[in-house]
C-alpha atoms as an extended CHARMM CRD file, in Angstrom:
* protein
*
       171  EXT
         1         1  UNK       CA             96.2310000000       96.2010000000       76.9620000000  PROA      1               0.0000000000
         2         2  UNK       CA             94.6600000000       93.2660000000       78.8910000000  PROA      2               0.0000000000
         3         3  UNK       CA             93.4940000000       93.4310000000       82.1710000000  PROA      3               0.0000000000
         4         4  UNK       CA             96.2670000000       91.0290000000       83.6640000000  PROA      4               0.0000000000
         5         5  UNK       CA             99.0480000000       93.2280000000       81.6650000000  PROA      5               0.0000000000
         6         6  UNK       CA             96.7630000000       96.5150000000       83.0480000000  PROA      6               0.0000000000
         7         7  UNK       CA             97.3220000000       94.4470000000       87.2070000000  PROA      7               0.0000000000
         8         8  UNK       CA            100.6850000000       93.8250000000       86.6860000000  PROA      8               0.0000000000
         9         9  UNK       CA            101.5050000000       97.6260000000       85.2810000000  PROA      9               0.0000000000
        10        10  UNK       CA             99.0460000000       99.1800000000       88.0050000000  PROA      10              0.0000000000
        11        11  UNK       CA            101.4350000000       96.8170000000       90.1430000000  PROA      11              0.0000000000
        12        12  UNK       CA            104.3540000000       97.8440000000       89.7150000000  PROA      12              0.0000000000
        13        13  UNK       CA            103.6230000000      101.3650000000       90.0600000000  PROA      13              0.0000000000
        14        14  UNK       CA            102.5620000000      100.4980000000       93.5620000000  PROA      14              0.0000000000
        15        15  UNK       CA            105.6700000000       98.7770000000       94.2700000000  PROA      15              0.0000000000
        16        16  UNK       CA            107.3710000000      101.9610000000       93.0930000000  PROA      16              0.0000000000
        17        17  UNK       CA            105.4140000000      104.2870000000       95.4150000000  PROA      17              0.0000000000
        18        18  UNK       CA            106.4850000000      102.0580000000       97.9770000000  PROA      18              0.0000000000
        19        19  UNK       CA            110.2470000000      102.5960000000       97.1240000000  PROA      19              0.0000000000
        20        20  UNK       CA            109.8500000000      106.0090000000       97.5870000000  PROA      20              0.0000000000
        21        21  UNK       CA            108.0600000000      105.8730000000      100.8000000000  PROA      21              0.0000000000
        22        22  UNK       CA            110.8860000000      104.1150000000      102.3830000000  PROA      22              0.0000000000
        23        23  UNK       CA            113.6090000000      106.6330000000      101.1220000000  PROA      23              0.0000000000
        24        24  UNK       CA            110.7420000000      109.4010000000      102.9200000000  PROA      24              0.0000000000
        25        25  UNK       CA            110.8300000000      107.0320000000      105.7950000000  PROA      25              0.0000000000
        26        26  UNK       CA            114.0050000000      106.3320000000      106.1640000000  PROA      26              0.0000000000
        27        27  UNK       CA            114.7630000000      110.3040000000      106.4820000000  PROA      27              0.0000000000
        28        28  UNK       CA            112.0650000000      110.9200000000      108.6620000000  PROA      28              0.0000000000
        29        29  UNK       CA            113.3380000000      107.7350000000      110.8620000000  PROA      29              0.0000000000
        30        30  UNK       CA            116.4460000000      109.7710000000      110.9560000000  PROA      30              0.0000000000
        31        31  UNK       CA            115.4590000000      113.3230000000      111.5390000000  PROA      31              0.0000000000
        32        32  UNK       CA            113.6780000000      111.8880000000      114.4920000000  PROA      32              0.0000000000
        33        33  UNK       CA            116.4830000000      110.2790000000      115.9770000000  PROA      33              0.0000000000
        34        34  UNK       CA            118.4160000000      113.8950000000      115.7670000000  PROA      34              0.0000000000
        35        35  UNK       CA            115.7090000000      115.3780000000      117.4180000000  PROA      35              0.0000000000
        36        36  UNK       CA            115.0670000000      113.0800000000      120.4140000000  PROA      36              0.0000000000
        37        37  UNK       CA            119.1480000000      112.8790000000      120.5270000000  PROA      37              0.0000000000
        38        38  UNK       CA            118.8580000000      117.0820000000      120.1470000000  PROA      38              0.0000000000
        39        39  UNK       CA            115.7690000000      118.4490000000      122.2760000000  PROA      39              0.0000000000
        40        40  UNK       CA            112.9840000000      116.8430000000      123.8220000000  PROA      40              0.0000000000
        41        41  UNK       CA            110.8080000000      119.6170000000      123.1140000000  PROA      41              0.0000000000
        42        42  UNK       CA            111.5120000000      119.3250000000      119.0520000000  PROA      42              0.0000000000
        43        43  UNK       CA            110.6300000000      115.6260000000      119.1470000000  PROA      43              0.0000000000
        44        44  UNK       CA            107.0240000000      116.2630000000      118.0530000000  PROA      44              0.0000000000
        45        45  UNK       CA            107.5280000000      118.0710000000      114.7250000000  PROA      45              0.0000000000
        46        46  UNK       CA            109.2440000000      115.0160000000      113.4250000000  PROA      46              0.0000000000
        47        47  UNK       CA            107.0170000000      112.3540000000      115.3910000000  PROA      47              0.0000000000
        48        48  UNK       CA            103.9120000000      114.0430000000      113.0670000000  PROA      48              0.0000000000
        49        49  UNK       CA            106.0350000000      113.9720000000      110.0880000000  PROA      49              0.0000000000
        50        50  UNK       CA            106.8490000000      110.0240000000      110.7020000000  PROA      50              0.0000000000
        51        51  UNK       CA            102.8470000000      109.2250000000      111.6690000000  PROA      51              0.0000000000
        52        52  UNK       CA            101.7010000000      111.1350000000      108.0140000000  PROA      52              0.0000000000
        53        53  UNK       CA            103.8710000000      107.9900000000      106.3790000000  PROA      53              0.0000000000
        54        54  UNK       CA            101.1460000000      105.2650000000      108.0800000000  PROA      54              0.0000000000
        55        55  UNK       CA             98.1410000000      106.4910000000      105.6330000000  PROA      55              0.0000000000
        56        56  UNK       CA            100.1940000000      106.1210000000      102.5210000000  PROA      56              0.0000000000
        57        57  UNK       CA            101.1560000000      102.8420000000      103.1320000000  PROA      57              0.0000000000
        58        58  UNK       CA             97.7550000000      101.2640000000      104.0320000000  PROA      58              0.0000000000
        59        59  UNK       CA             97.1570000000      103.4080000000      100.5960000000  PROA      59              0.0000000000
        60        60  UNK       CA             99.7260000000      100.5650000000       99.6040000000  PROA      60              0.0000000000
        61        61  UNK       CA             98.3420000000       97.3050000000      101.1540000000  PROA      61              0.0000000000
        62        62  UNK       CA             94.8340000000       98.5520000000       99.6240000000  PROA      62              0.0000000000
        63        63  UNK       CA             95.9710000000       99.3090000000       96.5500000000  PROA      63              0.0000000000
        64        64  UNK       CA             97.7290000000       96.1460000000       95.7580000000  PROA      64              0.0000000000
        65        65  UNK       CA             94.7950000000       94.4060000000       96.4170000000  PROA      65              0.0000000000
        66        66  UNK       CA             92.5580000000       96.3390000000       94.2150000000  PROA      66              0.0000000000
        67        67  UNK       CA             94.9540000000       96.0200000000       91.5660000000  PROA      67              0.0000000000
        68        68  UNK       CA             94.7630000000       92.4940000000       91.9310000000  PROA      68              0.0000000000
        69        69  UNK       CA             91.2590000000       92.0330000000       91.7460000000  PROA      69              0.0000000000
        70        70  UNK       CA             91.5430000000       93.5200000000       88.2970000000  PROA      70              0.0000000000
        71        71  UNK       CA             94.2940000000       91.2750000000       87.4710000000  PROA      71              0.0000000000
        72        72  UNK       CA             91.7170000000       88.4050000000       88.1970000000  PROA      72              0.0000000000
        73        73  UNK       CA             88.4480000000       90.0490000000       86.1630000000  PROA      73              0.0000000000
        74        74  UNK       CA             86.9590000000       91.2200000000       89.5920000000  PROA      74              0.0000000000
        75        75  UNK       CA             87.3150000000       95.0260000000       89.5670000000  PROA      75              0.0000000000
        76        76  UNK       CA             83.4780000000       95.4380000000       90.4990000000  PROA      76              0.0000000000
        77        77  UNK       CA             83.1340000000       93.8110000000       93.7620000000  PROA      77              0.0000000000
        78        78  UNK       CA             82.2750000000       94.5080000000       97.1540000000  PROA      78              0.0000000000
        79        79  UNK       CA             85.9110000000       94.2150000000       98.5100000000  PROA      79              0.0000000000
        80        80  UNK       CA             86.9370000000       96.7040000000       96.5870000000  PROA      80              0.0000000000
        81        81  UNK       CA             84.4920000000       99.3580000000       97.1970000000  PROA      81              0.0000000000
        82        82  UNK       CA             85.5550000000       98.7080000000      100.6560000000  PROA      82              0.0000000000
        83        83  UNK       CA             88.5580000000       99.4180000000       99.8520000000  PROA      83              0.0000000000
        84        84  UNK       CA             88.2720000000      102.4480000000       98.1700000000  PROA      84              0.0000000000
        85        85  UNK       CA             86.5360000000      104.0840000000      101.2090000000  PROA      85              0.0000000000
        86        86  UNK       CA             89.7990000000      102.9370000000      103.4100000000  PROA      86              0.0000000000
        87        87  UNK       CA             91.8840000000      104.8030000000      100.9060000000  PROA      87              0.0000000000
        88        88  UNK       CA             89.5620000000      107.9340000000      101.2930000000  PROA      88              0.0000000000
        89        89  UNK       CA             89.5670000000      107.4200000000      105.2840000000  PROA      89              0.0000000000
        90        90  UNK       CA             93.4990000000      107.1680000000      104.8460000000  PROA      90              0.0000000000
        91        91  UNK       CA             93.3180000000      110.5380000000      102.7400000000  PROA      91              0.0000000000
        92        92  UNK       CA             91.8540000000      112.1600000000      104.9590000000  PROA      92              0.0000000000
        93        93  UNK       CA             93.9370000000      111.1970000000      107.8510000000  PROA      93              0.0000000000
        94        94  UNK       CA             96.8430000000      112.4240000000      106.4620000000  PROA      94              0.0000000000
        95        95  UNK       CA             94.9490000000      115.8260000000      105.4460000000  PROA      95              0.0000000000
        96        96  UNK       CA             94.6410000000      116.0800000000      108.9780000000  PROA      96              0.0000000000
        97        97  UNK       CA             97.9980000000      115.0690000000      110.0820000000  PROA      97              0.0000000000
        98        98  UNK       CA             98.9510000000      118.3780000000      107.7780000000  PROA      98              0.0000000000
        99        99  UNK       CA             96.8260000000      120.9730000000      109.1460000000  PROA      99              0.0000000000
       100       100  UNK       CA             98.5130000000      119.2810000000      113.0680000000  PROA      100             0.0000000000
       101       101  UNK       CA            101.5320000000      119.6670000000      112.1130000000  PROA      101             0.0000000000
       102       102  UNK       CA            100.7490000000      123.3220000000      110.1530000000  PROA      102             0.0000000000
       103       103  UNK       CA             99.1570000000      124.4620000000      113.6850000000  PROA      103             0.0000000000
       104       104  UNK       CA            102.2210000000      123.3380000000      115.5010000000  PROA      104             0.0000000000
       105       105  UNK       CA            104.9450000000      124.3980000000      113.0610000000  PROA      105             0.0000000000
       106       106  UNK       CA            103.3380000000      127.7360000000      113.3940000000  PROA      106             0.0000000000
       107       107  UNK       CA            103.2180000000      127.6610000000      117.2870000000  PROA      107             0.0000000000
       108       108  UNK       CA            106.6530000000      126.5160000000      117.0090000000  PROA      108             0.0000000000
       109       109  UNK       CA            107.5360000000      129.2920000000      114.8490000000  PROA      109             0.0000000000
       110       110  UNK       CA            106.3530000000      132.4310000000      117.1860000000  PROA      110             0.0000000000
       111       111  UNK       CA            107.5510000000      131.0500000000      120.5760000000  PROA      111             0.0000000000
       112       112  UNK       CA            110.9960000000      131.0670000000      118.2470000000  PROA      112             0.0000000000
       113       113  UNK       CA            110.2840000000      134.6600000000      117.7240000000  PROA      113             0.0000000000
       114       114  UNK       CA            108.9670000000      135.4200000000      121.1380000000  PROA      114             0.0000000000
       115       115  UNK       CA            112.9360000000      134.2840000000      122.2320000000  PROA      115             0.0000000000
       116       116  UNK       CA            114.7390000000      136.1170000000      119.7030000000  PROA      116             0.0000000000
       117       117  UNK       CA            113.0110000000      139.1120000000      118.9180000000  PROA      117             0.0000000000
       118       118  UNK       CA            114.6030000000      141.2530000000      116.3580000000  PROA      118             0.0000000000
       119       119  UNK       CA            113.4080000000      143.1810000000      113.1500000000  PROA      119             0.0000000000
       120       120  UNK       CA            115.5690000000      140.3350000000      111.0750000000  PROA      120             0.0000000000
       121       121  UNK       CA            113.6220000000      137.0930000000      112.4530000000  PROA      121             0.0000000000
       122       122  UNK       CA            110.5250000000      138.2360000000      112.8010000000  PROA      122             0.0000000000
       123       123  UNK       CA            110.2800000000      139.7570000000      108.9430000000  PROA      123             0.0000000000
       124       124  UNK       CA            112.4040000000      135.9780000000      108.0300000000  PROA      124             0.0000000000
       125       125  UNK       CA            109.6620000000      134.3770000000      109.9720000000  PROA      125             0.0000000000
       126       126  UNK       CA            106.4190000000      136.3060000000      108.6330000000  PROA      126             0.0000000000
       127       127  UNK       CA            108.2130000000      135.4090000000      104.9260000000  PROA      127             0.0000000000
       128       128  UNK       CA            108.6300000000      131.6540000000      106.1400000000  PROA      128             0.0000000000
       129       129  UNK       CA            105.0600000000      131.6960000000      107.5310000000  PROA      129             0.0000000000
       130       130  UNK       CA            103.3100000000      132.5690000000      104.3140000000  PROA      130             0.0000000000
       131       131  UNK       CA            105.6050000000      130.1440000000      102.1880000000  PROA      131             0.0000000000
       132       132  UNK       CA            104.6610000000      127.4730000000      105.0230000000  PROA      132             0.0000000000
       133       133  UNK       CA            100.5110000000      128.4120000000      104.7030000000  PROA      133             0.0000000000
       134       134  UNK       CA            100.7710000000      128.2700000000      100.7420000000  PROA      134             0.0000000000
       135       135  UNK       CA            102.4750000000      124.7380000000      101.0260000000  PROA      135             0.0000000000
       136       136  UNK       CA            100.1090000000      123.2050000000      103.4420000000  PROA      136             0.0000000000
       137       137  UNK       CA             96.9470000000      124.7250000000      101.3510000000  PROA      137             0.0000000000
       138       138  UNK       CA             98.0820000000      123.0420000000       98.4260000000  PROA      138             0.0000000000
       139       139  UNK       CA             98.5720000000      119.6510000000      100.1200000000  PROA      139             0.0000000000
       140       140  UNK       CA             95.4740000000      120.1670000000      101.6240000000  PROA      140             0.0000000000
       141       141  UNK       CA             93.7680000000      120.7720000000       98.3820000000  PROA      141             0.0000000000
       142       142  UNK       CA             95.1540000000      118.0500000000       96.9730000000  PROA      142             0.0000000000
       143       143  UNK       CA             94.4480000000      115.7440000000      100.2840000000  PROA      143             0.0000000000
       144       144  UNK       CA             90.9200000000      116.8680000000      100.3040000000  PROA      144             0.0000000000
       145       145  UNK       CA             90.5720000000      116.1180000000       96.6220000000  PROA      145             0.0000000000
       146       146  UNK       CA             92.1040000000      112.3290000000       96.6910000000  PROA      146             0.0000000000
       147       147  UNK       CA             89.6580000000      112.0710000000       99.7480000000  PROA      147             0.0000000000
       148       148  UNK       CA             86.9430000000      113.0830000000       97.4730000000  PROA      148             0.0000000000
       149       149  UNK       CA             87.7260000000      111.2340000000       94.4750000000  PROA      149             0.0000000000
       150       150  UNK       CA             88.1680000000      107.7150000000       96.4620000000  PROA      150             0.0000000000
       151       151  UNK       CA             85.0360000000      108.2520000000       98.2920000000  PROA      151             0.0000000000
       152       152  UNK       CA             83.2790000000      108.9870000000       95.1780000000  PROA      152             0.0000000000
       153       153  UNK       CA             85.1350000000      106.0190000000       93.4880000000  PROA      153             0.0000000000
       154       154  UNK       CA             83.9160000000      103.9380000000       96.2920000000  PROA      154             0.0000000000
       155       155  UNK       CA             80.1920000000      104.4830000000       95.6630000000  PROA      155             0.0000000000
       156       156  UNK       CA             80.4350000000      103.8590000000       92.3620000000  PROA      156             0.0000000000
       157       157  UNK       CA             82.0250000000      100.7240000000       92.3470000000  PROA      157             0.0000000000
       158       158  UNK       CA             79.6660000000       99.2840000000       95.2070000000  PROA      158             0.0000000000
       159       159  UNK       CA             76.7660000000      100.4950000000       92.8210000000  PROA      159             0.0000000000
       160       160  UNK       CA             78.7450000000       98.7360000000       89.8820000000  PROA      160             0.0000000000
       161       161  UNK       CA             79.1690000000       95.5090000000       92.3250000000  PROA      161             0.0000000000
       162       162  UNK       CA             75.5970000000       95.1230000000       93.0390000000  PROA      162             0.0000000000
       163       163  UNK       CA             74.7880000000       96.1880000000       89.3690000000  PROA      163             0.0000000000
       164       164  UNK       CA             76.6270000000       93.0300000000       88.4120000000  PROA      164             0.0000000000
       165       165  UNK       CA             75.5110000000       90.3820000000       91.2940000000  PROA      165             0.0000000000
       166       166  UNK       CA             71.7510000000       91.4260000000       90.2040000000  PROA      166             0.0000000000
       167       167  UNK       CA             73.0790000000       90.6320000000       86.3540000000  PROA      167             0.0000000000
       168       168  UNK       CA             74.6030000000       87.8610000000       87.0570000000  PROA      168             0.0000000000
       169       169  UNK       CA             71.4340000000       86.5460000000       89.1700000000  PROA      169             0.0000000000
       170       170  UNK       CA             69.6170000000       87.2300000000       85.7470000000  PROA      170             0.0000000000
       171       171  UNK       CA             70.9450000000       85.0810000000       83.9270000000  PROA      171             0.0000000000
């Protein structure tokens, strides 16, 4: 496969992440609009929910260009590297965003109990709680591990892009 075939693939894969981001956005959108309709006081689960979509879609913009600069035979530059380390910051962010909106959900969760305290909820809730905790350690584990990966990415390629301006100055 060629490089511009490789861009165009890489591409479109992009564009297809983006799809799905607005059907996740678009029910996000809407679940926020029953809560602020609903209860003020429910607003913020869905608010967090609706900021962890802004990291994914500079992921996007970033992306794109990336996959363009291999497209054009530039996959080792400067820009990129750059880049990279926005898509790690990005990771990260929404990493964060999880473990918010774990803290809250869970806050959430036991002034629900404190209301309505009976042997049913609270053994529903302590069953809710631990599927809730194994669900946000797994997207955590996988948000620390992007963040890892692009960060590591990123050094390499700046290495690779200075690599290849001393090369080219070579010869």
């Amino acid at each position: 496969m060629k490089q511009k075939e490789l861009s165009i693939l890489l591409r479109a894969v992009v564009v297809l992440c983006c799809l799905v981001w607005l059907v996740f956005a678009n029910w996000f959108g809407r679940m926020l609009g029953l809560a602020i309709v609903e209860d003020a006081y429910v607003v913020a689960f869905p608010l967090l929910l609706c900021l962890m979509l802004l990291p994914p879609l500079l992921v996007f913009w970033d992306a794109w260009h990336i996959f363009t600069q291999i497209g054009k035979n530039n996959s080792f530059c400067v820009e990129n590297a750059r880049r990279l380390r926005r898509i790690s910051f990005c990771a990260l962010a929404d990493t964060v965003l999880d473990v918010v909106l774990l803290v809250y959900g869970v806050i959430h969760q036991f002034r629900f109990a404190a209301q309505f305290a009976t042997d049913n909820i609270v053994r529903d809730l302590g069953d809710d709680l631990f599927l809730s905790v194994v669900k946000f350690l797994f997207v955590a584990f996988i948000g620390v591990a992007v963040t890892v990966a692009a960060a590591a990415l990123s050094h390499l390629t700046l290495k690779a892009a200075s690599l290849q301006d001393e090369n080219d100055l070579t010869i």
